[in-house]
N, C-alpha and C positions, 0 to 999 in steps of 0.2 A: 527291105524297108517297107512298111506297113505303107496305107496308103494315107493315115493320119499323121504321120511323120513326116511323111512327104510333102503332103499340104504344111506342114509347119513349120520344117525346112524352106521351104516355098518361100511364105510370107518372112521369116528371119530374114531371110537374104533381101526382098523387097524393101522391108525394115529399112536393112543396113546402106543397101543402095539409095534409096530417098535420104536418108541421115548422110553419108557423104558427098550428097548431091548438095544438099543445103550446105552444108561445109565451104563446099564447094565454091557458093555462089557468091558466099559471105569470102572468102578470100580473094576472089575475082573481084568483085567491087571494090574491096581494101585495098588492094593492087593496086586498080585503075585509076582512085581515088588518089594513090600513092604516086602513082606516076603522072600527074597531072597537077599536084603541090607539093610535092617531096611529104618527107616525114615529118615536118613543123606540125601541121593542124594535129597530127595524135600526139609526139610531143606535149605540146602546148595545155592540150585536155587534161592531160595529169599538170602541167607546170600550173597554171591559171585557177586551178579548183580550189579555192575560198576551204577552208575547213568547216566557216560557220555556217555554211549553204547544209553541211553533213545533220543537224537536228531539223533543220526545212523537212531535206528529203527523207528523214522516217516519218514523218508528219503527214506528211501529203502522200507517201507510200501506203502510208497504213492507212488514210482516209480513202484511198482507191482500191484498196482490197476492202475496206467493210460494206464499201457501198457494192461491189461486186458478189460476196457475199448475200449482202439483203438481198440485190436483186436474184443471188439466184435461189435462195429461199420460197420468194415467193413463186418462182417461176416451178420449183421442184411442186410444192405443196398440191400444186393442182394435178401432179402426177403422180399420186400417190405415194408423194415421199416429203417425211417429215424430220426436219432436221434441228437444233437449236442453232440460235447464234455464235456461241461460242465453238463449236464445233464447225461448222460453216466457216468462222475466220479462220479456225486453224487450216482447215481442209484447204481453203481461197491461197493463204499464205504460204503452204508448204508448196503448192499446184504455181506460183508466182515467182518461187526459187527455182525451181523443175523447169522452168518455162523460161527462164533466163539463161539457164546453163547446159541444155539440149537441145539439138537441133530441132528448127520449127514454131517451136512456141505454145506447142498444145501439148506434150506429151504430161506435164505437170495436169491440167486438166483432162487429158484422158484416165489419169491416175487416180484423177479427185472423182469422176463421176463412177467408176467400176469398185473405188475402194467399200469391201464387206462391212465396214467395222459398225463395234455395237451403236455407232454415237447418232447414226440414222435409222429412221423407221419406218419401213417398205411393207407396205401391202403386196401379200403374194401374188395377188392377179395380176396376170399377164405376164411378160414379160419385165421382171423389174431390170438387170440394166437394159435392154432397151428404153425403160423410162429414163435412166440415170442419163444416158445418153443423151436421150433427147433435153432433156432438163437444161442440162451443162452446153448442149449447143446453143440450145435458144439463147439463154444467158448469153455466151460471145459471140453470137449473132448481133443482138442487140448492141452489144457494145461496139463491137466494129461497126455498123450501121450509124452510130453516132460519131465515132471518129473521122468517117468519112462525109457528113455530112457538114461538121466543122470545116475540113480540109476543101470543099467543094465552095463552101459559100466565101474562101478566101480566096479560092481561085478564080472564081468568077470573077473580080477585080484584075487578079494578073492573068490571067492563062484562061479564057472563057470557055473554050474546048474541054480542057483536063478539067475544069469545076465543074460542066458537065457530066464528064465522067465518072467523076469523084461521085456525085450525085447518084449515076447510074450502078454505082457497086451497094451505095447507101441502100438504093431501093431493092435490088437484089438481093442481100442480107436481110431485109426485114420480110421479102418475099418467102424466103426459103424457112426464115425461121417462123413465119406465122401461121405453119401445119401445127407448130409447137406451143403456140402462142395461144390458139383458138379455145384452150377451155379456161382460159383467165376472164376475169370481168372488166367490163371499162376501168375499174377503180385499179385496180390490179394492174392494167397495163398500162396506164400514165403511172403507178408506181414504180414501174419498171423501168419507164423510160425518165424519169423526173433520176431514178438512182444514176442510170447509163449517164446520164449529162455530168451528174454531178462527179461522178467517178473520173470523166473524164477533164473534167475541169481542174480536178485534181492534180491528174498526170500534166496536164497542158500547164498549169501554174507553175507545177514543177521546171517544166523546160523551160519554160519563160523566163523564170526566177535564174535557169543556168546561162540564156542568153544573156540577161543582164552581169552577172559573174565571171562569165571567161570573154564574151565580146562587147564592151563594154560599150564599143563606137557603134553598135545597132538600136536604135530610138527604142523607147517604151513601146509606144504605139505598134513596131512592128510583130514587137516578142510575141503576143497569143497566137495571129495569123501563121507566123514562120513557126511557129511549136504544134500550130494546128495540122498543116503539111507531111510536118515529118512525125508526129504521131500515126498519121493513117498510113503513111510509108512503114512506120513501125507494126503494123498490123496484117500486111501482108506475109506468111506463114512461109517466105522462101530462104531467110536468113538462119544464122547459127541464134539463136534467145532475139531475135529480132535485130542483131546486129549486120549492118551490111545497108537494108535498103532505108533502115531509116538515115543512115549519113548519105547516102544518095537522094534521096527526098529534097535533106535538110541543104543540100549544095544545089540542087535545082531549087529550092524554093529562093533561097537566100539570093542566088542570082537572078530569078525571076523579079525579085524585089528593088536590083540595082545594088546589091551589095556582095562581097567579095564570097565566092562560093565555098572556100576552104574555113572561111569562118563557121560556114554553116556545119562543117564536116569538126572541126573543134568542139562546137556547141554539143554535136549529138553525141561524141564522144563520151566525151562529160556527165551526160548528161544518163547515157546505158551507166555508165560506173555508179552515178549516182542512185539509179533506178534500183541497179542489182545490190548496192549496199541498203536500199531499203525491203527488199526481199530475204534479207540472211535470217529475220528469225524462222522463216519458211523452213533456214536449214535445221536451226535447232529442232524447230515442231515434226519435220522429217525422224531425225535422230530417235525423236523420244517415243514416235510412233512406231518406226521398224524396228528399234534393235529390242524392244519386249517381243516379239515378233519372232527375228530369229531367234534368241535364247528359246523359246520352245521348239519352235522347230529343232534345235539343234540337240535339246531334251528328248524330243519323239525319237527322231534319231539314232539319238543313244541306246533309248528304250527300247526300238527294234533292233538294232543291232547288239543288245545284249541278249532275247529272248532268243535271235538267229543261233545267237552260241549256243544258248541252254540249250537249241534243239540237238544241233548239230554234234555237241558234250553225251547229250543220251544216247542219241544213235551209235556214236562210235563205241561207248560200256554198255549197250543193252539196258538202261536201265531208264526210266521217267526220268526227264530233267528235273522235275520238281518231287523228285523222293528223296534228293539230299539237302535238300531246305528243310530248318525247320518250318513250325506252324508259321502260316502267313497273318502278316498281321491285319487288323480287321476293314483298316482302313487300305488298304492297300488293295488295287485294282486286279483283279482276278485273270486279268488277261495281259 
């Protein structure tokens, strides 16, 4: 074995170990969750889910991917890479499916920043995906930096410590991403961050609108704060599509609150099923992107492995595989 196979065996297995490590942690939480309220709170998430909440959540799903989108638009632009909107959503939206249904929560966005296709347009210099890369972090930088700054200034009310902290991961995400940051202009980067809020206000309305829907005895007033929580618990990259810490979040937050913590473990429930039924056109946009994709590939394919026979047809009669063809035709690829 070569020693590039090995390197990539290497990482496969690296891969695979982080991917059932998340797994992992996302059914340890379920568990623990489970054995400290029984099965009612998930239960109840499918029993209590309103149908009419279902046109809400593609509403407010698809206003969180366009603003996700813009922002990362602008943020690509100044790294030499030009993309439309319409390609940007689909790109956001299929990367939002991927991201709900694989371990982690970024593999949909590592997808979205390496994807070749013609629908962007990369200046050769440099390194373009290191740009892509860079592009697509700053973007979720960004926005986890606003989820957690939400989540901090509610805890500074309940928990003064963890809003602290909350604050301190805030500042670290906007730290990290502003090596990325730095050739935007002022206007640019209030644009960035006016989109990040707003995206996130989005998702946050969302949960909120679910607290009010399956736990109906939690006040107005508390809904944003307790959605703010367990949003940036949802943001943390250790769960299966982020399942796992955000219903741990949402059970510390709810009890930090004074209210029954399997409520909150309901609410989030809910509220992922929700999330992920407003990510499915991701799957159609997925669909309609790779299978033109493979059918060629599976054409080339063909292609070589029929040219493999012609070769291998001459060799065993001694003769050109292409002397019992007739004339080729004109259009037809010489090779």
């Amino acid at each position: 074995m070569s020693l590039d196979q090995r390197s990539q065996t290497s990482r496969r297995g690296h891969t695979l170990l982080f991917a059932g490590l998340q797994v992992a942690i996302t059914l340890g939480i379920f568990g623990f969750l489970a054995s400290q309220w029984g099965m009612n709170p998930f239960m109840d998430a499918f029993r209590l889910l309103p149908i009419w909440i279902l046109p809400a959540a593609a509403v407010l799903g698809g206003v969180g991917v366009l603003t996700q989108a813009l922002r990362w638009r602008v943020i690509a632009r100044h790294h030499r890479i030009s993309i439309g909107v319409g390609p940007a959503v689909a790109r956001c939206w299929q990367a939002a499916f991927l991201n709900g249904v694989l371990p982690g929560g970024l593999a949909g966005d590592a997808l979205r920043a390496a994807d070749d296709s013609s629908d962007a347009k990369v200046e050769a210099s440099g390194s373009a995906l290191r740009r892509a890369f860079a592009a697509m972090a700053a973007e979720r930088l960004m926005g986890t930096a606003v989820a957690f700054v939400a989540a901090g200034l509610t805890l500074l009310v309940l928990a003064p410590l963890a809003g602290l902290a909350a604050l301190g991961v805030a500042t670290a995400a906007v730290v990290v991403a502003w090596r990325w940051l730095k050739p935007l202009s002022r206007g640019d980067v209030i644009q960035v961050v006016l989109l990040s809020a707003t995206g996130w206000a989005a998702f946050a309305a969302l949960f909120a609108l679910t607290i009010l829907a399956v736990t109906p005895e939690i006040p107005l007033a508390w809904a944003p704060g307790l959605a703010a929580v367990a949003i940036a618990g949802m943001s943390v990259p250790l769960g299966f599509g982020g399942w796992g810490p955000r219903e741990a979040a949402a059970a510390w937050a709810f009890s930090l609150a004074g209210f029954a913590p399997h409520l909150g473990v309901t609410a989030s429930i809910s509220y992922g099923l929700l999330a992920l039924a407003s990510t499915l056109p991701g799957a159609v946009i997925l669909a309609l992107r790779v299978l033109p994709r493979l059918e060629r590939a599976r054409q080339v394919r063909a292609q070589r492995d029929g040219q493999a026979d012609g070769r291998q047809s001459g060799r065993n009669t001694g003769r050109d595989p292409g002397e019992s063809r007739g004339p080729r035709d004109p259009i037809e690829p010489a090779f």
